[in-house]
LORO-344352 format. One line per 4 residues: number of its first residue (from 1); for each residue x negated, y negated, z negated of C-alpha. Coordinates in pm, whole numbers, plus 50000, padded with zeros to 5 digits. Each point is the difference from the previous one (the first is absolute). Example, Ala and Ser with C-alpha at 12.3 -4.5 7.8 and 13.67 -1.06 7.14 Angstrom:
BEGIN
1) 48770 50450 49220 ~ 49863 49656 50066 $
This chain:
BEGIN
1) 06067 26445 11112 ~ 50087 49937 49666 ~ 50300 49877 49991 ~ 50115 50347 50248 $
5) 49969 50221 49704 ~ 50095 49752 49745 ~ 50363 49987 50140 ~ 50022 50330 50012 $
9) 49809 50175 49722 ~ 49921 49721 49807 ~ 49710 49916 49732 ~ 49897 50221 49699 $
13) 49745 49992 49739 ~ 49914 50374 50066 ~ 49870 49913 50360 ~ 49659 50154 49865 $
17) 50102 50309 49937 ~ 50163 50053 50331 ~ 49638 49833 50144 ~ 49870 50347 49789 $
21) 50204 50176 50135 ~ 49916 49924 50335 ~ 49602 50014 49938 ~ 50093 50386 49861 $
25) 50169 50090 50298 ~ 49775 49927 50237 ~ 49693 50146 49799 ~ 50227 50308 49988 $
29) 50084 49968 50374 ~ 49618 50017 50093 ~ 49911 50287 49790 ~ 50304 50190 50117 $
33) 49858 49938 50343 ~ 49678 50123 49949 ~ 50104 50294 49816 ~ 50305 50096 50160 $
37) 50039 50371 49944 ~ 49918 50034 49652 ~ 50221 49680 49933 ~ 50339 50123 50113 $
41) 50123 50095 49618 ~ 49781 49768 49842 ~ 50150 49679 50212 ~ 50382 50117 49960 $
45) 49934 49984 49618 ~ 49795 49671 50001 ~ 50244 49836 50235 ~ 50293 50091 49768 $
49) 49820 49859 49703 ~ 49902 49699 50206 ~ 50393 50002 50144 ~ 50082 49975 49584 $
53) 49786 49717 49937 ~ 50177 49785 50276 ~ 50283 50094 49936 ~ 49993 49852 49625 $
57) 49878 49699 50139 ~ 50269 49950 50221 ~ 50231 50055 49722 ~ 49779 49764 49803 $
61) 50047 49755 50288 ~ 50409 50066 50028 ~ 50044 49962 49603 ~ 49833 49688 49913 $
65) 50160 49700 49819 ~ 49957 49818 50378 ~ 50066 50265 50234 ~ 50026 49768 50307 $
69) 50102 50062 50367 ~ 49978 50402 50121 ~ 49990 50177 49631 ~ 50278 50212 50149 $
73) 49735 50152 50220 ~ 49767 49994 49710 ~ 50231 50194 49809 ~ 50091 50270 50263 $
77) 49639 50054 50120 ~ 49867 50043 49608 ~ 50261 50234 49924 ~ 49979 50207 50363 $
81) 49604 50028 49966 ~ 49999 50100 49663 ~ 50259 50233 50016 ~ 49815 50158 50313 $
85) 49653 49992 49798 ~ 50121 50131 49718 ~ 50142 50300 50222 ~ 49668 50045 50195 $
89) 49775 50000 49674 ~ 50230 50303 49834 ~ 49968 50196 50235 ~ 49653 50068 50191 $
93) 50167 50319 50244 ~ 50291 49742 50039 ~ 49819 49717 50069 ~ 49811 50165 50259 $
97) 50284 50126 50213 ~ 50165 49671 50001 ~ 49753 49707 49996 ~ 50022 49924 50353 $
101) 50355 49940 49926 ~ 49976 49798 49700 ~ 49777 49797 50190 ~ 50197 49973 50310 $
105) 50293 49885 49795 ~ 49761 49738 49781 ~ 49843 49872 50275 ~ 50333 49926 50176 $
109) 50150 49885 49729 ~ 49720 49754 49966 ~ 50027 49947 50395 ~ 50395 49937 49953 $
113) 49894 49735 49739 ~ 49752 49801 50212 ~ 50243 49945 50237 ~ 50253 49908 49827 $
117) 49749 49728 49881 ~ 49876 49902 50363 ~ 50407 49942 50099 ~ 50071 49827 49665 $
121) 49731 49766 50067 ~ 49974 50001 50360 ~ 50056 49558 49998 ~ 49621 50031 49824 $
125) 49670 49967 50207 ~ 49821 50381 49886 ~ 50340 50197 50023 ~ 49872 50205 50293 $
129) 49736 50154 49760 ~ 50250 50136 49752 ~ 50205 50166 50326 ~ 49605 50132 50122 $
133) 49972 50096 49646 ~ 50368 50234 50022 ~ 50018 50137 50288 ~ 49593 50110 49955 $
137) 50135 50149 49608 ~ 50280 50204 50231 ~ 49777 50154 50238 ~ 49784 50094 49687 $
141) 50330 50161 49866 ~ 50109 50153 50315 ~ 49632 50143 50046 ~ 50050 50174 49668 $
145) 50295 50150 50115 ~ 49887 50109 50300 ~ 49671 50164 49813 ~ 50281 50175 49752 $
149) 50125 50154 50262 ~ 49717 50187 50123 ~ 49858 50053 49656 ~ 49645 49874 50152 $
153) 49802 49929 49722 ~ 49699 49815 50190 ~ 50239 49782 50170 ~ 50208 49932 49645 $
157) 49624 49923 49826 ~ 49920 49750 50290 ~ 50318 49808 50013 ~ 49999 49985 49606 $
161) 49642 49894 49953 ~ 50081 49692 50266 ~ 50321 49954 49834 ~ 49846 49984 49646 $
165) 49732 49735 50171 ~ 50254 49828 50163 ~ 50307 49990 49737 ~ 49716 49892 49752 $
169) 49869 49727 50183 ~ 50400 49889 50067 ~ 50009 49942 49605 ~ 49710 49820 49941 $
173) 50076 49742 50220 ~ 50344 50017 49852 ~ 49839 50001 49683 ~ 49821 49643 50125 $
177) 50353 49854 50104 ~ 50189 50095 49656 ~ 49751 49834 49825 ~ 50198 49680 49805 $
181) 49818 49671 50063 ~ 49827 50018 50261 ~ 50143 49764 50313 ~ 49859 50048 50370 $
């Protein structure tokens, strides 16, 4: 499994912090889904803060000294989540109106990625996870559009909450695989 991310995203020294970034979202994911009405402001701010965080990691990740295979979509996803947290934590009446949107376009950006990965290394012996993986992050996204649409706040808390448990448990075992020195 290793060597599926590893020719794609590569090896950092900062896998830790995307490993806490993981544990946070899916600590936030459960308590968003056991208080899902009172959460709705509260989890567009905390996911744009938590959207900031990975996005300077990923920018951490695309601008080391040995950037290595895939810092291209390093680059591009630090700069796209960042720029989207940064607009969601401005703005609370903003971020309201459009986080099922700036979800929907994360989490298929995110979905876009993965399966870009599963093609690239489609010759490996886990590639099918990665395409699970994409097309799993796209119906997230096109959920998110869907719940948008209708403005139905108990269906946008759900499909957060299990997308915060989900996308967080996606980067801690990404987290695991970035990890330099360690050979499976």
């Amino acid at each position: 499994m290793k060597a599926l991310f590893n020719s794609f995203m590569g090896v950092s020294r900062y896998w830790w912090v995307v490993l806490l970034a993981g544990i946070l979202m899916v600590v936030c994911g459960f308590a968003y889904w056991f208080w899902p009405m009172a959460g709705y402001a509260i989890a567009s701010q905390l996911f744009g803060w938590l959207l900031i965080l990975v996005g300077i990691v990923q920018l951490l990740q695309a601008s080391g000294p040995k950037m290595g295979k895939g810092w291209g979509w390093w680059l591009a996803g630090g700069i796209i989540d960042m720029f989207i947290g940064f607009m969601m934590v401005r703005s609370v009446v903003l971020s309201e109106a459009v986080f099922p949107y700036f979800l929907a376009f994360i989490f298929i950006f995110w979905g876009i990625s993965a399966l870009c990965s599963s093609v690239q290394n489609s010759g490996r012996r886990y590639w099918w996870l990665q395409l699970i993986n994409g097309i799993l992050l796209m119906l997230i996204g096109f959920f998110f559009i869907e719940a948008g649409w209708i403005q139905d706040v108990a269906m946008t808390s759900f499909i957060t909450s299990l997308a915060f448990i989900y996308w967080g448990f996606s980067l801690a075992m990404l987290s695991y695989d970035m990890k330099p020195g360690i050979e499976q």
